[in-house]
ROFI-758802 format. One record per residue (C-alpha): residue in three letters; x, y, z. Coordinates in nm, 3 decimals. Layout:
BEGIN
<mimar 'ALA', <X, Y, Z>>
...
This chain:
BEGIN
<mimar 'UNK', <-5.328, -7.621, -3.789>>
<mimar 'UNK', <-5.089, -7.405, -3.974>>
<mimar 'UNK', <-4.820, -7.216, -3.787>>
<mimar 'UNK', <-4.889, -6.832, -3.784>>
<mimar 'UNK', <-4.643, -6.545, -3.873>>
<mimar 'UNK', <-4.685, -6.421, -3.527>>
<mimar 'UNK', <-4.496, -6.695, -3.368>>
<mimar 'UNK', <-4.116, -6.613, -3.395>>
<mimar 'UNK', <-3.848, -6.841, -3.355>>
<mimar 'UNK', <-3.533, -6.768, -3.261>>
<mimar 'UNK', <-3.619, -6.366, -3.383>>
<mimar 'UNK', <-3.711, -6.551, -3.739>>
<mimar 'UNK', <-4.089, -6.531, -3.819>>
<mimar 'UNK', <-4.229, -6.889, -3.903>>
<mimar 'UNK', <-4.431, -6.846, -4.215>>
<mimar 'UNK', <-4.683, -7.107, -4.385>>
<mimar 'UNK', <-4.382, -7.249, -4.623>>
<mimar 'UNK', <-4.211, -7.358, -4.318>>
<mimar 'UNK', <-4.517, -7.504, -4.199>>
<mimar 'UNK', <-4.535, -7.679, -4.496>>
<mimar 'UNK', <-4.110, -7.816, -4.493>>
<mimar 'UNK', <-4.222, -7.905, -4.128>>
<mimar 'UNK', <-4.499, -8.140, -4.239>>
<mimar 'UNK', <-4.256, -8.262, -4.523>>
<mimar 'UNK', <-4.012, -8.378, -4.268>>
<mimar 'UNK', <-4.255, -8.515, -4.057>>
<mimar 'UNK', <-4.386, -8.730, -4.288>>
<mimar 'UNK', <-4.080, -8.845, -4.429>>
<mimar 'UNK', <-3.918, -8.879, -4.093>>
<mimar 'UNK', <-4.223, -9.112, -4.023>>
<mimar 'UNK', <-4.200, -9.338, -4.294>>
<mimar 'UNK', <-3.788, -9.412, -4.239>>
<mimar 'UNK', <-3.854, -9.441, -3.869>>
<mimar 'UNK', <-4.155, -9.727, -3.984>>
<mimar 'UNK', <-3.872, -9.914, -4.116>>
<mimar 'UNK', <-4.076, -9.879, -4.465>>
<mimar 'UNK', <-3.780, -9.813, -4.696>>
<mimar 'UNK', <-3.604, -10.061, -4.970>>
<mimar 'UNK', <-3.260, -10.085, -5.057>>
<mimar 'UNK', <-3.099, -9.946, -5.363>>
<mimar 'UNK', <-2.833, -10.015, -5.555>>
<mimar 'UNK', <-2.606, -10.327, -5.545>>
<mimar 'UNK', <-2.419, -10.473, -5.202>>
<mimar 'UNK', <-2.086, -10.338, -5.111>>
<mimar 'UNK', <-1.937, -10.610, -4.999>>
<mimar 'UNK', <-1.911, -11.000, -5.173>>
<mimar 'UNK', <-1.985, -11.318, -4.996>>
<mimar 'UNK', <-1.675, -11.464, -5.131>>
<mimar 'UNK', <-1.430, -11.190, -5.163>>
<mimar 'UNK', <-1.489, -11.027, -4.801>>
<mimar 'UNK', <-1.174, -10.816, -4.799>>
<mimar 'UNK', <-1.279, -10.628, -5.083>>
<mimar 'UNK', <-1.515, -10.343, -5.099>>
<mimar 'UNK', <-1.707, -10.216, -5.411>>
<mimar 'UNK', <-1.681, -9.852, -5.529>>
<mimar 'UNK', <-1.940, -9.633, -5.477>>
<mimar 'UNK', <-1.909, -9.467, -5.849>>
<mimar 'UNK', <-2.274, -9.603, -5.969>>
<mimar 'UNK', <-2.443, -9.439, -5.673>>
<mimar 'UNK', <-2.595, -9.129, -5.779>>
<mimar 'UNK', <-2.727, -9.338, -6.067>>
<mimar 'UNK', <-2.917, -9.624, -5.908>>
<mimar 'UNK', <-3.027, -9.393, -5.582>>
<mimar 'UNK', <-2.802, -9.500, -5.303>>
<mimar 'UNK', <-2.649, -9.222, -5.296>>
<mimar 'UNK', <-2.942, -9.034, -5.230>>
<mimar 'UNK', <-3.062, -9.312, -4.982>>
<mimar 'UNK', <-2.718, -9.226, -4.825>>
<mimar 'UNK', <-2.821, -8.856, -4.734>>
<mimar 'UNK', <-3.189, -8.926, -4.687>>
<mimar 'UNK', <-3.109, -9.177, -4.445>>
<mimar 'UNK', <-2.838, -8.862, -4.283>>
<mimar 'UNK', <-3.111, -8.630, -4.233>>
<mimar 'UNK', <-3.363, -8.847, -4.102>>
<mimar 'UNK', <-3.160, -8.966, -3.858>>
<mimar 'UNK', <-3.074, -8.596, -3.767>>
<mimar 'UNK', <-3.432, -8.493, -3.733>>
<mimar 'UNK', <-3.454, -8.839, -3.468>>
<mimar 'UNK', <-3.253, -8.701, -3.269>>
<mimar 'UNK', <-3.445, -8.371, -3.249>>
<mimar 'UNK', <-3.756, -8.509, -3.205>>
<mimar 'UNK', <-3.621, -8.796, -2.939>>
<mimar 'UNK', <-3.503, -8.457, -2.742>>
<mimar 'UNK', <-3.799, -8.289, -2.696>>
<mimar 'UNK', <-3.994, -8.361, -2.363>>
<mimar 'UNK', <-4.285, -8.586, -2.311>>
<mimar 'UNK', <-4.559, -8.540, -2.335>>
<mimar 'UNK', <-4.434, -8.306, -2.663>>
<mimar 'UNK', <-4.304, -8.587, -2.822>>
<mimar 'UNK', <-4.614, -8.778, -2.772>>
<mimar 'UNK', <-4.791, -8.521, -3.007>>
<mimar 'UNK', <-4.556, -8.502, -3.264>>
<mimar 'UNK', <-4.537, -8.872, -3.278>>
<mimar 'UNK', <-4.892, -8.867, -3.372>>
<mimar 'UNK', <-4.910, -8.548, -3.581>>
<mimar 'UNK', <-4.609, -8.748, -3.784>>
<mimar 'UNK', <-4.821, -9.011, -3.829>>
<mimar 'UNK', <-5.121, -8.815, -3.895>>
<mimar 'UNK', <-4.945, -8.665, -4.186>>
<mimar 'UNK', <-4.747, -8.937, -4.378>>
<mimar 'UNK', <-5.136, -9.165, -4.378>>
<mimar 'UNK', <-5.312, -8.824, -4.522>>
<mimar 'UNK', <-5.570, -8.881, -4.253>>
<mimar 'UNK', <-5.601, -8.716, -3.904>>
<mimar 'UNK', <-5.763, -9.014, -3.741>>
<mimar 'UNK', <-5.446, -9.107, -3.531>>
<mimar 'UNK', <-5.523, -9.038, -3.093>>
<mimar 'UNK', <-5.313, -9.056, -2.817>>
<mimar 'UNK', <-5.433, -9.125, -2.455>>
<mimar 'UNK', <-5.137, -8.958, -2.354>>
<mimar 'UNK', <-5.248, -8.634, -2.493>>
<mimar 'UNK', <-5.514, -8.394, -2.341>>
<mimar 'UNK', <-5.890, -8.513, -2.420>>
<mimar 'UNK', <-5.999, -8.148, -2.534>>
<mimar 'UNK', <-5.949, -8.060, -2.901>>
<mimar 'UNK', <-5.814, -7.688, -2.832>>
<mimar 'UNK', <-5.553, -7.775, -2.539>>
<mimar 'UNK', <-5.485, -8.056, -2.767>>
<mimar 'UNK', <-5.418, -7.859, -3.134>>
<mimar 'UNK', <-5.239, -7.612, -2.859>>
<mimar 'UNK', <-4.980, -7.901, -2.742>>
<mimar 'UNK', <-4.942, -8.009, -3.104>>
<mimar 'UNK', <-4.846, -7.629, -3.227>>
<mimar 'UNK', <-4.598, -7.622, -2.930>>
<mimar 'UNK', <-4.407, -7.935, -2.997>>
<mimar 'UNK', <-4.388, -7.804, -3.363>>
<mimar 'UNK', <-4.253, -7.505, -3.240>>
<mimar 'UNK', <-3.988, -7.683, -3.013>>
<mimar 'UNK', <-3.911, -7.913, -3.337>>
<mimar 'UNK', <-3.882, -7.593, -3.549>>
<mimar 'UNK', <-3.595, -7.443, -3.305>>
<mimar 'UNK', <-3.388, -7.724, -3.274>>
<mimar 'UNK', <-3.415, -7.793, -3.645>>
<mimar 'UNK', <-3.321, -7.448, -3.713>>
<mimar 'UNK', <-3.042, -7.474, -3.449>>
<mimar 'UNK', <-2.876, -7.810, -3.611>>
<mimar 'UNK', <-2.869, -7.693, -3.899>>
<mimar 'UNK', <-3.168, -7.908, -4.094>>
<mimar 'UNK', <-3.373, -7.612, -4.154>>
């Protein structure tokens, strides 16, 4: 269900490219919440010389760095999401998950039975999620 121009937020029209960032950042905000990440780059601190603590200088080159502000924004966009009201949450929870497995197979019992109210809850949690995005700053 794509997000339609007449929807405003905030006085902003949401367009299909934003529909398309949200579904980004859903994903992506699914997979580092699964805990399905691996660590790059080299430990910053030594077993035997605790005191000491390794540059970060080789960062940008073996992806911490990036890990570093991945990590940032995801956590950002968990704190949006873990604000918005059940049952809300509920459906973006499983429109996440829906997204980052390529497959819209993913139910909730929590969520209403019918397919329209349903796709209707879904496009409103999106839309709170869009605001406070937009209002943090992630957007």
């Amino acid at each position: 269900m794509a997000l339609m121009a007449e929807i405003t937020s905030d006085d902003v029209p949401v367009v299909a490219d934003d529909d398309v960032v949200l579904n980004e950042m859903l994903g992506g905000w699914h997979r580092w919440a699964s805990d399905e990440r691996t660590a790059l780059g080299y430990p910053t601190r030594s077993a035997s010389a605790m005191q000491y603590r390794a540059s970060r200088q080789y960062d940008d080159a073996n992806g911490a760095l990036d890990q570093h502000v991945d990590n940032v924004v995801m956590a950002g966009i968990d704190g949006c999401i873990n604000s918005i009201p059940q049952p809300f949450r509920n459906a973006l929870h499983i429109n996440a998950r829906n997204i980052a497995t390529g497959v819209a197979v993913w139910e909730s019992p929590r969520l209403p039975t019918n397919e329209l109210a349903r796709q209707f809850m879904v496009f409103d949690a999106r839309e709170m999620l869009f605001k406070l995005l937009r209002k943090r700053g992630l957007l």
